[in-house]
C-alpha positions in Angstrom: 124.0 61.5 75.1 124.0 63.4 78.6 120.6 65.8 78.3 120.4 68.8 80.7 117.1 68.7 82.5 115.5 71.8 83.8 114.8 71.9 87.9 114.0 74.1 90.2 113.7 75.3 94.3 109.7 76.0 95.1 108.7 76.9 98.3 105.5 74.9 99.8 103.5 75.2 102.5 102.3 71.8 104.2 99.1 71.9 106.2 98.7 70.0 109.1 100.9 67.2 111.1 102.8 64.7 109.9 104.8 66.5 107.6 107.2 64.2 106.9 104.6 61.8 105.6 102.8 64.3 103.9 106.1 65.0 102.0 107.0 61.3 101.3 103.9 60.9 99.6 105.2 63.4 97.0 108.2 61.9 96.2 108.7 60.8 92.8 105.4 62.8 91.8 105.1 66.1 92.3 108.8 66.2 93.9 112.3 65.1 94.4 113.4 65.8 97.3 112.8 68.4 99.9 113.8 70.0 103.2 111.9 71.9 106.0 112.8 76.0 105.7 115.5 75.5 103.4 116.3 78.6 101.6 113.0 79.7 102.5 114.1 79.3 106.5 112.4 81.4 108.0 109.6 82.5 105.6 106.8 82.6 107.7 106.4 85.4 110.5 105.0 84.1 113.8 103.2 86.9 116.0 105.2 87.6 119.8 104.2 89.1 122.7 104.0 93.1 122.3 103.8 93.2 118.2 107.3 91.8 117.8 107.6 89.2 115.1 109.9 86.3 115.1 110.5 84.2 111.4 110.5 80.9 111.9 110.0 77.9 109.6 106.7 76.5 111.2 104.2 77.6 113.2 100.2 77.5 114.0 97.9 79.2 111.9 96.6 81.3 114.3 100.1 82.4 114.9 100.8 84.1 111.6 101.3 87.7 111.7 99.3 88.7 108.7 99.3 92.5 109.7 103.0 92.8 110.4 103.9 90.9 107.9 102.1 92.9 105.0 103.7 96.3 106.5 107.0 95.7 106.4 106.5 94.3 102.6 104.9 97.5 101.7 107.6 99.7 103.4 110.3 97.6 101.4 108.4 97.8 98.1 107.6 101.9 98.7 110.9 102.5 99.2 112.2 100.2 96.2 109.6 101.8 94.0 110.5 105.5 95.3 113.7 104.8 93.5 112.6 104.0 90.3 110.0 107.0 90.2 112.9 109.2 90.9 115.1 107.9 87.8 111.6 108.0 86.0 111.2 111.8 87.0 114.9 112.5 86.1 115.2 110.3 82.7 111.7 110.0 81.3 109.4 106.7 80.9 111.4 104.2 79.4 109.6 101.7 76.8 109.3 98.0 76.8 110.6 95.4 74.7 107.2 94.9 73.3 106.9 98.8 72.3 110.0 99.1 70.4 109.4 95.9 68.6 106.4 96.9 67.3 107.8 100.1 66.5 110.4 98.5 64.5 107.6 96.8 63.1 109.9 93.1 64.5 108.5 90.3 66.2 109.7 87.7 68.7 111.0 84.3 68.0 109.0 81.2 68.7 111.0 81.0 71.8 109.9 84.3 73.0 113.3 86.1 72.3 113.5 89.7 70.6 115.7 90.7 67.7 119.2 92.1 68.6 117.9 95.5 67.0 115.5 95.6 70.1 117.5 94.7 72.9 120.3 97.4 71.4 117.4 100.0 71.5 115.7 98.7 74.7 119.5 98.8 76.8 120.1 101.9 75.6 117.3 104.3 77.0 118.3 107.0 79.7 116.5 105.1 82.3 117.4 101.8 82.6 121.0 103.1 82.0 120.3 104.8 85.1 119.1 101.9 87.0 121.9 99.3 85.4 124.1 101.9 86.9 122.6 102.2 90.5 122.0 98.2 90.2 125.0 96.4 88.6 124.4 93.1 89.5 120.2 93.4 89.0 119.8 91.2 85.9 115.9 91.7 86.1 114.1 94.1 84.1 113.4 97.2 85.7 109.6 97.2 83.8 108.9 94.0 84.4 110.1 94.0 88.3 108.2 97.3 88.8 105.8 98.8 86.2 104.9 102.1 86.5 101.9 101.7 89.0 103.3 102.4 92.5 100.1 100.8 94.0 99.7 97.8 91.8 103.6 96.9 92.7 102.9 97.1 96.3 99.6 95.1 95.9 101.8 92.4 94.3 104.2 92.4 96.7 102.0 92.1 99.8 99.8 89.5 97.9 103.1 87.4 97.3 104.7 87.4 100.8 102.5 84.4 101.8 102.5 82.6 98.6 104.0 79.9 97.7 104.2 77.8 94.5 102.0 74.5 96.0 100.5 73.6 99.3 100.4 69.9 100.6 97.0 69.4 102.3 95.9 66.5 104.1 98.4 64.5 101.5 96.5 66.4 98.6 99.1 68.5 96.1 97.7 72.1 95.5 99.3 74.0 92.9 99.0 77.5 91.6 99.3 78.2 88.1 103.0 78.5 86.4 104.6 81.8 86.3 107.4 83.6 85.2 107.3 86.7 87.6 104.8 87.2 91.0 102.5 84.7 91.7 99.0 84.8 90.2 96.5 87.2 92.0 93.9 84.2 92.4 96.3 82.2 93.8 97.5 84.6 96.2 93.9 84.9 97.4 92.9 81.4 97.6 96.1 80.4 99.7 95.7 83.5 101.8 91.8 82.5 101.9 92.6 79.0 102.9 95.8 79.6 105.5 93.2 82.2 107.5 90.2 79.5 107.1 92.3 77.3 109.0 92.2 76.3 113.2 94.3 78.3 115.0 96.4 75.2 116.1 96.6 73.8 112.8 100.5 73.1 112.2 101.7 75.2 108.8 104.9 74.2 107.6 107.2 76.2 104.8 109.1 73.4 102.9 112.0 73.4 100.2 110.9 71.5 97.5 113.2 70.7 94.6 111.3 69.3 91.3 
């Protein structure tokens, strides 16, 4: 009987030289193959001469252009949130899946799914209308992708721009804890604690994993 296994793309970040080797020793444990950049090519933004920035797939950690880097997220995620408070302001604050269940007084599955009567409900408010119709091929969730804190999105989105699922340091495998959306806050601090710890000629390498 042919079973259909779940796997996945994860970006890490391998600390230090030897890459390569570092990587082979996670093969068959953590991973099953991998390849440097990847889809994540390009990931990590390396500080030029006169504040330019050029993205490239490794680079020293004194290189990384933490400051640029964070500003151009937050000008992305303003402007994506600026969207979604103006169909907010036009159509009204639309309510979760969670709400309307418990105003239907329904609950989820034990897989996590809501009743049809809910997603009929949830679908159908002014606002997500709205952004289905700006976004057609957007499959995420409005709410989930952006809340209704402008400040707390941002936050996310710079904490997450350096983040990735594990780090590979001195052959040791790092991981954050599993989720669903943005990474975990704690994560993002201790990778962004750790990657600014470092030597500035310590090698840092972005690295498409595939478990």
């Amino acid at each position: 009987m042919q079973q259909n296994l779940f796997v996945m793309h994860v970006l890490v970040f391998v600390v230090g030289d030897q890459v390569r080797k570092q990587l082979d020793a996670q093969l068959r444990k953590h991973i099953d193959f991998y390849e440097i950049g990847g889809r994540w090519s390009g990931i990590l933004p390396r500080r030029g001469p006169a504040g330019t920035v050029q993205n490239v797939s490794s680079l020293c950690a004194g290189e990384i252009a933490w400051g640029e880097a964070s500003a151009e997220v937050e000008e992305a995620a303003r402007k994506a949130f600026g969207e979604w408070r103006e169909i907010l302001e036009h159509h009204g604050r639309p309510k979760s899946r969670a709400e309307i269940a418990q105003e239907l007084g329904l609950a989820v599955d034990r897989y996590g799914n809501y009743p049809n009567e809910v997603y009929d409900v949830y679908r159908d408010q002014p606002a997500l209308e709205a952004y289905d119709d700006a976004h057609p091929d957007n499959i995420y969730c409005p709410i989930n992708a952006f809340g209704f804190d402008e400040e707390q999105f941002v936050r996310r989105k710079v904490d997450a721009r350096l983040t990735p699922f594990a780090m590979v340091v001195n052959g040791e495998w790092i991981e954050g804890p599993p989720r669903l959306s943005d990474p975990d806050p704690d994560w993002c601090a201790a990778v962004r604690d750790r990657l600014r710890s470092l030597a500035p000629d310590t090698l840092v390498t972005a690295v498409d994993c595939h478990m």
